[in-house]
N, C-alpha and C positions, 0 to 999 in steps of 0.2 A: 504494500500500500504506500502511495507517495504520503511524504512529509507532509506536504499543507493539506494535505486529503486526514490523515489522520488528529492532528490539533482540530478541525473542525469536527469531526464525529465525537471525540474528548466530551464535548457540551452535549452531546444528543439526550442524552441521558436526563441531564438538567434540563434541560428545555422542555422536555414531553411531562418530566414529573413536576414543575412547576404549572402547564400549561393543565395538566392533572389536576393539579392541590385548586385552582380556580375554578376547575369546572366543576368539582364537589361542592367548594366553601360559595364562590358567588355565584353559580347560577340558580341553586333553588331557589337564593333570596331573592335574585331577582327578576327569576319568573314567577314567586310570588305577590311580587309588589306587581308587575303587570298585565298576568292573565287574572281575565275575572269574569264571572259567570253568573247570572239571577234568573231565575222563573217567577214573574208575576202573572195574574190570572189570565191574562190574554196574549202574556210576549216573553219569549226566551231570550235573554240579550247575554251576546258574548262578547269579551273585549281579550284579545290576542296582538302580539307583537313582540318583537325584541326593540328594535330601531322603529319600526316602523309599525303605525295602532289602525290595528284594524276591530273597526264594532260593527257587529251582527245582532242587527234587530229579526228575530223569525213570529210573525206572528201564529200563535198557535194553531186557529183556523185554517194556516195554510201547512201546518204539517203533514204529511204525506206516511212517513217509519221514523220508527223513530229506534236503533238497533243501540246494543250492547256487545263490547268486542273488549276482549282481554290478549297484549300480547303477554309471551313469555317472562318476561320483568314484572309486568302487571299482574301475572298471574301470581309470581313468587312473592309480591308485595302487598295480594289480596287488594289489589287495584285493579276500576275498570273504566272504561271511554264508552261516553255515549255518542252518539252521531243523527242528530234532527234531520233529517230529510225533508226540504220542500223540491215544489218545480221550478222553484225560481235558477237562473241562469248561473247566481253566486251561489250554486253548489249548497254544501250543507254546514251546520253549524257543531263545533264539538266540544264538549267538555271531559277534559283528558284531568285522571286522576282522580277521580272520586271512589269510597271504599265501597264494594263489590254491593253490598247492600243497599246502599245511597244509591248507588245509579240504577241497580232495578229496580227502585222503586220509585225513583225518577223518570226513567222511561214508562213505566205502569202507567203512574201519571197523566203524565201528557199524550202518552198515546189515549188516555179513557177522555182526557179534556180534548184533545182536537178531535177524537171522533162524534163527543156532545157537540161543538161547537159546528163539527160540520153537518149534521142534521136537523140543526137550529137553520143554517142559512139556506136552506133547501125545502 
C-alpha cells in the first residue's frame, strides 16, 4: 500500500465511529423535535422533515386503507408504521414509530371513522 494511501485510511476508523456516536446521540433528538403526528376528528396531520418540512393534512373522509407494517428493527423494538392511504396524487401519509398496540389501534380507528364518514357523504 502506498504511503499517502495508508496515513489517510489511519483516520477511517475515526471518522465512521464519530460519524456513528452522532447518529445514535443527535439524531433521535432530532427527529424528535421535528417529526410530528395528530389525529383530530376529521384530519390526520403529519409534519416530516430533516432540512426541509413537509405537512400533511389527510382529511379523514378521504381515507381510502389505512395499513400497518412492521420492519425487522421495528419488529425487534415492538415498533410499528402506519400508512393512511388516500387518492390524492401526494401519495400517503405515515407515522413511523409508534408501539405495536398504539398503531393498531390507531388504524382501527380511523379506518371505522373514515368508513362512518364516508357513508354520511353519500
Amino acid at each position: 500500500m502506498p504511503g499517502w494511501l495508508s496515513g489517510r485510511i489511519g483516520w477511517l476508523p475515526y471518522i465512521i465511529g464519530t460519524a456513528g456516536l452522532l447518529m445514535v446521540t443527535v439524531a433521535p433528538v432530532w427527529r424528535y423535535r421535528v417529526h410530528r403526528w395528530e389525529v383530530s376528528a376529521d384530519v390526520v396531520y403529519t409534519r416530516t422533515g430533516w432540512f426541509s418540512r413537509e405537512w400533511m393534512l389527510v382529511p379523514v373522509g378521504r381515507i381510502q386503507t389505512v395499513d400497518t407494517e412492521q420492519g425487522w428493527i421495528e419488529r425487534m423494538l415492538g415498533l410499528a408504521t402506519i400508512e393512511v392511504n388516500t387518492a390524492s396524487h401526494a401519495g400517503s401519509s405515515e407515522v413511523a414509530g409508534l408501539p405495536v398496540d398504539v398503531a393498531t389501534r390507531l388504524a382501527e380507528d380511523l379506518a371505522h371513522r373514515a368508513h362512518d364518514l364516508r357513508d354520511d357523504a353519500t
